[in-house]
C-alpha positions in Angstrom: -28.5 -11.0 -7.6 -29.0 -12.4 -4.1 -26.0 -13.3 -1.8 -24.8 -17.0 -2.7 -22.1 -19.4 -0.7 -19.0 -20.4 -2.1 -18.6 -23.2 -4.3 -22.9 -22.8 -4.7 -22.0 -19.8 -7.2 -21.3 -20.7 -10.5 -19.1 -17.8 -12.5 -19.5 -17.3 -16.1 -16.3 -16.2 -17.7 -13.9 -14.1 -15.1 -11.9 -12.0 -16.7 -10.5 -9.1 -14.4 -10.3 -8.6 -10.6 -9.7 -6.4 -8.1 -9.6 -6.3 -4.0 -10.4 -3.6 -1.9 -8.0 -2.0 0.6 -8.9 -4.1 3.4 -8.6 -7.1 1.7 -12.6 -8.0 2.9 -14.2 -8.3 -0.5 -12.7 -9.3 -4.4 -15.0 -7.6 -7.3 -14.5 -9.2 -10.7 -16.3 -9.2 -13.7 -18.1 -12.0 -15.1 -19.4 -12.7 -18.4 -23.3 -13.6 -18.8 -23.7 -13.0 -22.4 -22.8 -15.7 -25.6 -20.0 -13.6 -27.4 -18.0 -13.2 -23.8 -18.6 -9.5 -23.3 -18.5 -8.7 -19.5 -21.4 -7.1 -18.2 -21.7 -7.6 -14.6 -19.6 -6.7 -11.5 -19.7 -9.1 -8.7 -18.6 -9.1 -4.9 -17.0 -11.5 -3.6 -16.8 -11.5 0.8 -13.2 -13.2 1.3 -13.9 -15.0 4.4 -17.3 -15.7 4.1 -17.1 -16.9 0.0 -20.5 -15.4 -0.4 -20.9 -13.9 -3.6 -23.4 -10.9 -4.5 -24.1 -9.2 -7.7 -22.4 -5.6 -7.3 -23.0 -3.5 -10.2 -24.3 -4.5 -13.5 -27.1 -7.2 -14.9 -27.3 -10.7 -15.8 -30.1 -9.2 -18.2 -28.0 -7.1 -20.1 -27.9 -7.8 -23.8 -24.8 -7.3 -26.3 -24.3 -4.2 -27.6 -26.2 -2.5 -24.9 -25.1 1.0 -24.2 -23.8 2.2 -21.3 -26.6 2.9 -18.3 -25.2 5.1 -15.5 -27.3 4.1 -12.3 -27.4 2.1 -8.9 -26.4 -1.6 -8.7 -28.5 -3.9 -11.0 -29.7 -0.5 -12.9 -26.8 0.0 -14.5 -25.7 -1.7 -17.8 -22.1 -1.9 -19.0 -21.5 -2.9 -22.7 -18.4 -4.6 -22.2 -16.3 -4.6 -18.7 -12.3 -4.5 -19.2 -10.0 -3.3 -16.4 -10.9 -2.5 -12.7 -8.4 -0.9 -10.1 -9.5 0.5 -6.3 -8.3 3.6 -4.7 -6.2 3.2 -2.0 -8.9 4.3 0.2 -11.5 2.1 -0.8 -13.8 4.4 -2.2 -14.3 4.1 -5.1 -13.8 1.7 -8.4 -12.6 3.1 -11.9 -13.3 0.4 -14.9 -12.8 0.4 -18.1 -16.5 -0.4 -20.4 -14.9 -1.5 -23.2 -17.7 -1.3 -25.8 -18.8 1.9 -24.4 -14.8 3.6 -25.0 -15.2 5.1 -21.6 -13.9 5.1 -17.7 -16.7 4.1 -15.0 -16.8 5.5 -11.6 -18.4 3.7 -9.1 -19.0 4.2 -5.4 -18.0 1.5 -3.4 -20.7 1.7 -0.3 -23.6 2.7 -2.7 -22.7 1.3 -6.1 -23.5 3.9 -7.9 -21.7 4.2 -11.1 -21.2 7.4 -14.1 -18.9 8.5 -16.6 -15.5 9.3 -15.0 -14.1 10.1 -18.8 -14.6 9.4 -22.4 -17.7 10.1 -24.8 -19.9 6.8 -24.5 -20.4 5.1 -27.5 -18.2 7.3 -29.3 -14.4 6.3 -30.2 -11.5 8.1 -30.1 -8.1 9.5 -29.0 -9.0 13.4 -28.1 -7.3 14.5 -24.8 -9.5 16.5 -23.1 -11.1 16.5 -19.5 -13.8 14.4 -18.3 -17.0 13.6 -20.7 -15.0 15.6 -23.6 -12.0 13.0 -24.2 -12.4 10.0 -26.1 -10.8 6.1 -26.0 -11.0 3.6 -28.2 -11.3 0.3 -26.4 -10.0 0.6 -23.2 -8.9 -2.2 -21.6 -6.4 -2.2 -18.5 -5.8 0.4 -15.6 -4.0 1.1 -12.7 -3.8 3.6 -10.0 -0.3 5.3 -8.3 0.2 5.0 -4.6 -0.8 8.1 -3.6 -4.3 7.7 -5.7 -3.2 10.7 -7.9 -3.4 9.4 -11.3 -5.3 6.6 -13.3 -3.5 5.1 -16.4 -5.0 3.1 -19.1 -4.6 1.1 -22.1 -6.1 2.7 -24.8 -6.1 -0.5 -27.0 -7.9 0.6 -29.8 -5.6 3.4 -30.0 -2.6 1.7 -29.0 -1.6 4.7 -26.8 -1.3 4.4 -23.3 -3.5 7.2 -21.3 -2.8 9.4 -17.8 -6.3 10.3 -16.3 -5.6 12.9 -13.1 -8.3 12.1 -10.8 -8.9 15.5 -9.0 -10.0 17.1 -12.8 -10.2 13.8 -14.7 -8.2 15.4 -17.0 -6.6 12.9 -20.0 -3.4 13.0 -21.5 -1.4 10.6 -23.8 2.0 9.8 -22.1 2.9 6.7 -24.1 2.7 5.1 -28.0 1.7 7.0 -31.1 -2.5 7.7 -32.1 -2.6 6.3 -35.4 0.2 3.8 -35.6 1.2 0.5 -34.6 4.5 -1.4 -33.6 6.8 -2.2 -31.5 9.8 0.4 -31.6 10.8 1.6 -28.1 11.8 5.3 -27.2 13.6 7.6 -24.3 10.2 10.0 -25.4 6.9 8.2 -24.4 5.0 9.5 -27.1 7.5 8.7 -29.9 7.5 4.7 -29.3 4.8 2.8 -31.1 2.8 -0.2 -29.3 0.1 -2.2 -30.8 -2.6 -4.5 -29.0 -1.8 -3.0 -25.2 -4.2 -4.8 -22.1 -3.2 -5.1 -18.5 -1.4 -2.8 -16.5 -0.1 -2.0 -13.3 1.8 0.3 -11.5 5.0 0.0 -9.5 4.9 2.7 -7.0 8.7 1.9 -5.7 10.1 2.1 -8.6 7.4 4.6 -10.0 7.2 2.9 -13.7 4.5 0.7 -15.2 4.0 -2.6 -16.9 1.4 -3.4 -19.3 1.0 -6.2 -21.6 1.6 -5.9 -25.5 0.5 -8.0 -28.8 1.3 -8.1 -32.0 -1.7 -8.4 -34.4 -1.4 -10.2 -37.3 -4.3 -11.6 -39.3 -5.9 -14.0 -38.8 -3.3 -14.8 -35.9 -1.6 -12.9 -33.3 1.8 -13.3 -31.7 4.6 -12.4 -30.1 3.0 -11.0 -26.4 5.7 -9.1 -24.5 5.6 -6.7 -21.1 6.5 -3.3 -21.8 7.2 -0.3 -19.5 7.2 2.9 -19.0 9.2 5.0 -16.7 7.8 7.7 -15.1 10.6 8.7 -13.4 12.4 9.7 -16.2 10.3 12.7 -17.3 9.4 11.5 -20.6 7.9 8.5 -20.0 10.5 6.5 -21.8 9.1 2.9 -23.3 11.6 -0.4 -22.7 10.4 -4.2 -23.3 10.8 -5.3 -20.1 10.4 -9.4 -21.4 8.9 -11.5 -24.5 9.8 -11.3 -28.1 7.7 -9.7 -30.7 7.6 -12.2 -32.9 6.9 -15.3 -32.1 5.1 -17.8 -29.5 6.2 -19.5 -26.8 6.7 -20.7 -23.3 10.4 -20.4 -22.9 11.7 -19.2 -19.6 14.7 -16.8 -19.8 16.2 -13.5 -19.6 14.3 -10.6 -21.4 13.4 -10.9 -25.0 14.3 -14.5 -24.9 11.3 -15.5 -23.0 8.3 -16.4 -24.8 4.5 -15.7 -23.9 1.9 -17.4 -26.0 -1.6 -15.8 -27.7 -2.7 -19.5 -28.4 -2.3 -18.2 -32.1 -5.7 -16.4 -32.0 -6.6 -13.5 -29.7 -5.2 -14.5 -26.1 -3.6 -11.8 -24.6 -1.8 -10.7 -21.2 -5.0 -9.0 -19.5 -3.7 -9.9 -15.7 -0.7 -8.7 -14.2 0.1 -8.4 -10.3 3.4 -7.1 -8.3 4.6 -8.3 -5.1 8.0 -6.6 -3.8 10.6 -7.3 -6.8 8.2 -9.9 -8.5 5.9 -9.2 -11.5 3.3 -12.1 -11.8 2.0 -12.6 -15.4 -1.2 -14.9 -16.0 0.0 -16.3 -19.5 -3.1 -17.6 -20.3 -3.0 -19.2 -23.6 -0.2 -21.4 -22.0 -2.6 -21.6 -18.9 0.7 -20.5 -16.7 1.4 -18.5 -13.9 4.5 -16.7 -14.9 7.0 -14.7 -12.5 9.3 -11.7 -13.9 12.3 -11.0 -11.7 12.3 -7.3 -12.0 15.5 -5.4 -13.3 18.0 -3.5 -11.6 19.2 -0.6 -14.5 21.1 2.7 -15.0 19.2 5.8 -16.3 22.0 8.3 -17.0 20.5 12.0 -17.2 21.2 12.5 -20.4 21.3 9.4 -22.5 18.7 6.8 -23.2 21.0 3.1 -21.9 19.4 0.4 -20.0 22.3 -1.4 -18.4 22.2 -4.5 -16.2 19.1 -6.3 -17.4 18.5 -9.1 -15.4 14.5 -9.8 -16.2 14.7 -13.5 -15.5 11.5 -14.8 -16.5 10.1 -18.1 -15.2 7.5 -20.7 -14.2 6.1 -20.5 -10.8 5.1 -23.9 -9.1 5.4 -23.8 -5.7 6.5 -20.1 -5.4 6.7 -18.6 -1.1 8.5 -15.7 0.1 10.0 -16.4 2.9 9.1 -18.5 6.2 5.7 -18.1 7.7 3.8 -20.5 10.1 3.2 -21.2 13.8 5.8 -22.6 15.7 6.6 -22.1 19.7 10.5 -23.1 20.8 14.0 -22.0 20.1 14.2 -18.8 17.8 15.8 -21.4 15.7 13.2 -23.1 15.1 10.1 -20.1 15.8 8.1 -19.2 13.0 5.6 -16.2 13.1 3.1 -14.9 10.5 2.8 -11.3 9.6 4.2 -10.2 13.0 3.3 -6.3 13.2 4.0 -5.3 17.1 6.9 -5.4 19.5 7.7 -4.7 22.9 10.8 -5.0 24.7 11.4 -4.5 28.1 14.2 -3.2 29.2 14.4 -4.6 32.6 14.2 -8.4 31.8 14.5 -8.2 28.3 11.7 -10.3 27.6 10.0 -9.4 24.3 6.1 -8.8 23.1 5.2 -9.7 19.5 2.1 -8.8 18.0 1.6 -12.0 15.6 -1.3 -10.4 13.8 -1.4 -13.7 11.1 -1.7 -15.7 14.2 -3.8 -13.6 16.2 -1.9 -14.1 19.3 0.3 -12.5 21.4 4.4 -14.1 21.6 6.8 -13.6 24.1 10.8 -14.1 23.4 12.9 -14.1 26.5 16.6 -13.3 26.6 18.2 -16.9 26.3 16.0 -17.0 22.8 12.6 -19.2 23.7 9.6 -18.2 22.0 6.1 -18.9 23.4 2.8 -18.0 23.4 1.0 -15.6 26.1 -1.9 -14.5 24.8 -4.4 -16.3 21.8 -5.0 -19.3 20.4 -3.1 -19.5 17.1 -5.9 -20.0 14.4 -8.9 -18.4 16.3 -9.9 -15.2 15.6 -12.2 -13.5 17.3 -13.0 -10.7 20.1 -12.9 -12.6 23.3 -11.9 -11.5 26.3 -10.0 -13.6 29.2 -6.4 -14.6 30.9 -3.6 -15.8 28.6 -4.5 -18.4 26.4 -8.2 -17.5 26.6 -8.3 -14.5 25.1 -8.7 -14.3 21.4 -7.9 -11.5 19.1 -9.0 -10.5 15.7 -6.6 -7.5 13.7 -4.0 -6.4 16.1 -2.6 -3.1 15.3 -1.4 -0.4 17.3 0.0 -0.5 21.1 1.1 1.7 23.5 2.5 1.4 27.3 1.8 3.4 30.5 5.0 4.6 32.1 5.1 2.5 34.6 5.0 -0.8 32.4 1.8 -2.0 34.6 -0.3 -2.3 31.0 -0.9 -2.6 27.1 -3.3 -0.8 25.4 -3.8 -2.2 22.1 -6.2 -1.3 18.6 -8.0 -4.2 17.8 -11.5 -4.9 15.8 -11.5 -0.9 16.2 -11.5 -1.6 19.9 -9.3 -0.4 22.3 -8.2 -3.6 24.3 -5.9 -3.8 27.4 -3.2 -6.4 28.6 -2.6 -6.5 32.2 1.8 -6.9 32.4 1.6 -6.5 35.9 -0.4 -10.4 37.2 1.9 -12.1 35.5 -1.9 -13.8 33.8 -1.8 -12.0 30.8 -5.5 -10.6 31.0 -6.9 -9.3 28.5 -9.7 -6.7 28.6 -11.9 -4.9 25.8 -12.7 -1.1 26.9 -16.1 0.3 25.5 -13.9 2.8 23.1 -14.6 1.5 19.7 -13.0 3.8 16.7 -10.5 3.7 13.7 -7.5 4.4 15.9 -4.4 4.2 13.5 -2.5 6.5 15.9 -2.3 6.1 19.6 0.1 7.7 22.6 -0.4 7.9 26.1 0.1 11.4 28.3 3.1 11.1 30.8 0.8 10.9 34.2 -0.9 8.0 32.3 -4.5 9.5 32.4 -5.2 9.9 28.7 -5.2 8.2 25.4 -4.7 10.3 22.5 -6.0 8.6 19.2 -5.8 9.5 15.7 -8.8 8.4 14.3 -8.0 7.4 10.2 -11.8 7.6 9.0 -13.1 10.1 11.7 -10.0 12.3 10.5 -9.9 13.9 14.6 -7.8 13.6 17.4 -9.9 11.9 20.8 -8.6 12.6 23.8 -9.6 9.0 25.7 -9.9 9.0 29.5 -8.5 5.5 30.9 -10.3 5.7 34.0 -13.4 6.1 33.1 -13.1 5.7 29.0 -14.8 8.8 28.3 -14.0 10.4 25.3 -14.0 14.0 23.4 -12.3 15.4 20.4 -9.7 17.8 21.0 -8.9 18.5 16.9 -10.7 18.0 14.0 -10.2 18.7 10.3 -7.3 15.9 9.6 -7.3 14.0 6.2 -6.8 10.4 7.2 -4.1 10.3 10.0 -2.1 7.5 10.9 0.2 8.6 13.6 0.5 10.7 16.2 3.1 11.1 19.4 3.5 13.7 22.5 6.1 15.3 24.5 7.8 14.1 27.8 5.7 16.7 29.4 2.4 16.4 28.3 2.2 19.8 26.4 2.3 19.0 22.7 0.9 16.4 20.1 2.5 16.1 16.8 0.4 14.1 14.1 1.2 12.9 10.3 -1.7 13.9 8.2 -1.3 11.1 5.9 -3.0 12.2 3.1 -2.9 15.8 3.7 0.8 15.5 3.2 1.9 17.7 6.9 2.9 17.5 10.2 0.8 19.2 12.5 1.0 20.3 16.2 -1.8 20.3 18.7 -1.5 22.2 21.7 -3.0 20.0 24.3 -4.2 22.8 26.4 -5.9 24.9 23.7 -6.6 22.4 21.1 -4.9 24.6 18.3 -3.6 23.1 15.4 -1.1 24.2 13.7 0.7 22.9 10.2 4.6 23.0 11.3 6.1 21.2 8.2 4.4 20.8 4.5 2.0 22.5 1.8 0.0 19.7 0.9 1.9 18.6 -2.1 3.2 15.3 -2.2 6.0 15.7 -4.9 9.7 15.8 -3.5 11.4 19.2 -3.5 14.3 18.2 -1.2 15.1 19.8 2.2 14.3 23.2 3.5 12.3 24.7 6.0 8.6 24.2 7.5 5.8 25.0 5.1 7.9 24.9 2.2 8.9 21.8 2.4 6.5 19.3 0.4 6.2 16.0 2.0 4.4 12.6 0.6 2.3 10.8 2.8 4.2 11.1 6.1 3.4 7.7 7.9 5.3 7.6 11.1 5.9 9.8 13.6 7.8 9.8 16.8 9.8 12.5 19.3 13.3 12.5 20.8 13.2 12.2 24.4 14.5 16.1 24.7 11.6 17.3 22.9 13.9 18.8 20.4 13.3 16.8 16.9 10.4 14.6 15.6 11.7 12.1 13.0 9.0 10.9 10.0 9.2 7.9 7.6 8.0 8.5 4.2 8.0 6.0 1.0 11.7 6.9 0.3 13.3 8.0 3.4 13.5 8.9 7.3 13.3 12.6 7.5 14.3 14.8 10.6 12.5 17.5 12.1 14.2 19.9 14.4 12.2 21.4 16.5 14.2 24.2 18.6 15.4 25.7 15.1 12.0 27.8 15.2 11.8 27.3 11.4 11.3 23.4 11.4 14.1 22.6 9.5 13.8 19.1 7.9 16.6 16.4 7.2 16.3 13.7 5.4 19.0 11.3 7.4 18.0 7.7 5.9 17.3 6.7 2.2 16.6 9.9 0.1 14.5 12.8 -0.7 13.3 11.3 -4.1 13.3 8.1 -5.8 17.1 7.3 -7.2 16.5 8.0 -10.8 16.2 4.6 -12.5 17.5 2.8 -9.7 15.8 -0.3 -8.2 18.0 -0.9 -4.7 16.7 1.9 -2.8 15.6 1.3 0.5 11.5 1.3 0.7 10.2 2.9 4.1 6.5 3.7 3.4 3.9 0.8 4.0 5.7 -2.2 6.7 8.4 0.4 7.6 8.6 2.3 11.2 10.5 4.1 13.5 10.5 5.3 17.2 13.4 7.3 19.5 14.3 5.1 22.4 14.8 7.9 24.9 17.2 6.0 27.4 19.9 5.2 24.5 18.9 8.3 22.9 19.0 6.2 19.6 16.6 6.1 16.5 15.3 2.8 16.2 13.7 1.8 12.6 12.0 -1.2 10.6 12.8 -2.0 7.2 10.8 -4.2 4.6 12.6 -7.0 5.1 11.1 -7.8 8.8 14.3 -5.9 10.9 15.0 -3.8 13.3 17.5 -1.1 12.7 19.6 1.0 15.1 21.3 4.5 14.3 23.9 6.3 16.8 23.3 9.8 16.8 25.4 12.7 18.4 24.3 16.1 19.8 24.3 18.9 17.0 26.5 22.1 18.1 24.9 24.7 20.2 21.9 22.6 19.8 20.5 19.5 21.5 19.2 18.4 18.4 20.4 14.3 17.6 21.7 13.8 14.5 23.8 11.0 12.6 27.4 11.1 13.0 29.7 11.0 10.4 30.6 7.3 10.9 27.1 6.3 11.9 25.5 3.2 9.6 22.5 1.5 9.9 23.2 -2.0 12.6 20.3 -4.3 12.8 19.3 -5.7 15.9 16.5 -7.9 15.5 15.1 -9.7 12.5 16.4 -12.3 9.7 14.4 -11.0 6.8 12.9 -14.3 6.0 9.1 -13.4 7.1 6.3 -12.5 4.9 5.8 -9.2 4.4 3.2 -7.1 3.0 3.0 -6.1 -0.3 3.6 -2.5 -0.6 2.8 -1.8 -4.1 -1.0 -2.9 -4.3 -2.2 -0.7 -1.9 -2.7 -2.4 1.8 -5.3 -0.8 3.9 -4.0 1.2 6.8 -5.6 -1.3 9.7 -4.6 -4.2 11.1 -1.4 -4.7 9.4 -0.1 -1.0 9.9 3.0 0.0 11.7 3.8 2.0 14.3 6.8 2.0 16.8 6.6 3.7 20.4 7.9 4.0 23.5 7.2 4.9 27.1 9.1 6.8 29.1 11.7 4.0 31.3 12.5 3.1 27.5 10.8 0.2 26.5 10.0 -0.6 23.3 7.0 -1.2 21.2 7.5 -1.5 17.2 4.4 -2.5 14.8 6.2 -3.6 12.0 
């Protein structure tokens, strides 16, 4: 269909969504035929409202079989579930009437089998085109866009696709019966009517919804879960009874969800930090699941401390957001992802990406804005004020704290600190730069490009450009030595640390094999790493320090093996704990090379300190035995982002650096 504004489009019935990484565009299917099957995929442009038909045809008629093909061509029996990768490549959905899994191309909307026989039902674990479903109806995606999980309704079994082989194996329920029993073995509980799902990647469990069926009615809908972490994919009921209707608010099985008393069911569920969102739809309510904090002893199957308050949402915010110059009483930022603080008047730089404008705190606590217009967004170049921005990222400063160089609109843009006006200028360097440092004579920019996968050596002088390293797999930071000699990158979703050699361009994998499981601390190559975010250096040049999803890890560098540390958090997810500290997505670190102390940002908007002491017959920093985390900036009442539903790596990213007189920058 052709592109239409706004409110001018008219949906049929929506059903399911889904937004890509960088929150640009929402697909959702839409229903165009009488019985309410879903046959068509539309795109949704978030900030223009213009909607265009995606995938799929208004044309299509019921009980059409599946059509692999391009856009309109293709014809989907009955839409279910959709979930994006985190790189916003590709869609999965589930064609319900077809009993198979779609994969579609994002940029050409192209779509095929991914798994399951179409038009054939099923329960056969297989790979690809040789397993079979029976109705499937929700799915979700991990973190590191490993595995795909669905609700095989039909068979009331819950399915684990692995993306690489689309290989398909049952990891929860029983083929062939129904019910509601729970179990420490995935595969020994029993479910019955199973429809949305989603994944919790910091806890590393799912939640999917689950009816009874009982004819001519159905009742009791409830929110199950499965915990991944506990090897067998153990099966709890998270909240709900299974018996009856309802809209009651309480604590587990005391709260009620409602089918309406016909065939209503929990098909949408979202997570935000330690939140579940459930669209109870027969009560036409947005409900709210406080998630649990529980034991999961090793050997025996207890759930203690349950504390699954479910209730209504009205008016529900998290945290204080807004735009407000003054007091830092009074202040209020939105999404602020950059800091800089100078250590000779103490004034501080905040990046106020949901502003788009630039604040500055001063010492005796006043807040005021430098650079922007709150509101307007756009690329405009100018002093002060004047100057607009559009998705602020990552920043760097020259050594002699004369200028900025910041990522914005996939421009490299530059803040004059030495007028005293502010300007701001846009160089002709236009590129996905997730990573950027500066060399200590203040000549080059290094940048690590996420989507060009290099590293692009950036003259400032003259902005001419050349790549120095290639063959990366999305990077998203990258730091060098005091003297110029060494770049150290984390290869994001390569799972490594690698060194480049600035003056023969070699690169070289110093820590990591590629796998992203945990395997605890060791040595170099053998140690597996997931998704390595951040990275910074000590000012000796003798330890990088990395923040994963779970933990700060050290690197020493003088060892010779690349011995690794993990000194915050831990090297796997506390098993069946919830109160771990997160510090993957809106986390960062940097080494502050006057204090010679590691600085770090935790989810809830902070700025942590660490005191470190010299390791014997090293000069290797480490934390003392007395050492705790103090925080030094930060009141955790801001928004932040939503770690679990897969942000993109852009504007919103972190990154915390340095230049060399110790001032400090922090993306956050």
């Amino acid at each position: 269909t052709g592109p239409t504004a706004g409110t001018s489009y008219h949906f049929g019935d929506v059903r399911t969504m889904a937004i890509d990484p960088t929150s640009t565009f929402i697909y959702s299917c839409d229903s165009v035929a009488s019985n309410g099957n879903f046959k068509i995929i539309q795109k949704t442009n978030i900030n223009t409202g213009v909607v265009n038909g995606f995938v799929g045809s208004m044309s299509s008629i019921d009980g059409s079989a599946f059509v692999a093909g391009t856009g309109s061509n293709v014809v989907f029996n009955a839409i279910r579930g959709m979930v994006i990768d985190p790189t916003g490549t590709f869609m999965y959905a589930c064609d319900a009437g077809a009993n198979i899994i779609v994969k579609i191309s994002l940029s050409t909307s192209n779509a095929t089998v991914f798994a399951g026989i179409s038009g054939t039902s099923g329960s056969a674990d297989a790979v690809g085109t040789s397993a079979s479903f029976s109705g499937p109806d929700g799915i979700a995606i991990d973190y590191t866009g490993t595995y795909l999980y669905v609700t095989d309704r039909g068979n009331s079994i819950i399915r684990r696709i692995t993306i690489a082989t689309s290989n398909v194996i049952t990891i929860a329920g029983t083929k062939g019966t129904t019910g509601t029993a729970n179990s420490s073995t995935g595969t020994t509980a029993t479910l019955w009517h199973c429809t949305g799902i989603v994944h919790d990647a910091q806890r590393n469990c799912l939640y999917f919804g689950d009816t009874t069926i009982s004819f001519p009615n159905s009742v009791g809908p409830r929110i199950r879960m499965v915990e991944l972490n506990s090897g067998n994919n153990a099966v709890t009921t998270l909240a709900g009874s299974t018996t009856v209707n309802g809209s009651a608010n309480g604590v587990g099985t005391n709260a009620t969800f409602n089918t309406g008393g016909a065939y209503t069911w929990i098909t949408s569920l979202a997570l935000s930090g330690n939140t579940l969102f459930v669209a109870d739809t027969a009560n036409c309510l947005l409900r709210a699941i406080t998630l649990p904090t529980y034991a999961y002893p090793s050997t025996t199957y207890t759930f203690s401390n349950l504390l699954d308050n479910t209730y209504t949402v009205s008016n529900y915010t998290n945290g204080v957001t807004g735009y407000l110059d003054g007091s830092i009483a009074i202040a209020r930022f939105s999404s602020p992802q950059g800091i800089a603080v100078n250590s000779v008047n103490g004034n501080m730089y905040v990046l106020d990406t949901g502003n788009y404008v630039i604040r500055m705190i001063t010492p005796a606590g006043i807040v005021s804005t430098i650079a922007g217009t709150a509101g307007t967004t756009a690329r405009v170049d100018g002093n002060g004020t004047a100057a607009r921005f559009k998705t602020l990222s990552n920043i760097v400063i020259n050594s002699t704290a004369t200028s900025l160089y910041l990522h914005d609109d996939n421009y490299i843009r530059t803040v004059d600190l030495a007028s005293g006006n502010y300007t701001v200028s846009t160089s002709p360097y236009t590129d996905s730069a997730y990573g950027l440092c500066i060399d200590p004579t203040n000549t080059y920019l290094y940048v690590a490009t996420y989507y060009g996968n290099t590293v692009v050596r950036v003259t400032i002088s003259s902005w001419a450009t050349s790549v120095i390293a290639s063959g990366f797999t999305n990077p998203t930071s990258i730091c060098i030595d005091s003297i110029g000699s060494n770049l150290y990158v984390a290869d994001f979703n390569a799972h490594r640390i690698k060194q480049i050699r600035i003056a023969t361009s070699t690169v070289t994998t110093i820590v990591g094999n590629g796998t992203s499981t945990w395997n605890g601390d060791g040595n170099g190559t053998s140690v597996q790493l997931a998704n390595p975010l951040n990275v910074t250096i000590n000012a000796s040049n003798t330890a990088l320090y990395i923040t994963q999803y779970y933990s700060i890890r050290m690197i020493e560098l003088v060892s010779g093996n690349y011995t690794v540390t993990t000194i915050e958090g831990t090297t796997a997810p506390p098993y069946g704990q919830y109160n771990y500290t997160y510090y993957g997505y809106g986390c960062a670190l940097f080494w502050h090379p006057a204090q010679n102390i590691l600085y770090y940002s935790d989810p809830s908007s902070q700025i942590k300190t660490i005191n470190y002491n010299v390791k014997p017959n090293s000069n290797v920093q480490i934390k003392n035995a007395t050492g705790v985390p103090i925080t030094i900036a930060g009141t955790g009442n801001t928004v932040v982002r939503n770690s679990n539903i897969y942000p993109s790596l852009s504007a919103t990213d972190v990154a915390l650096l340095q230049n060399t007189n110790g001032n400090v920058y922090t993306i956050y």
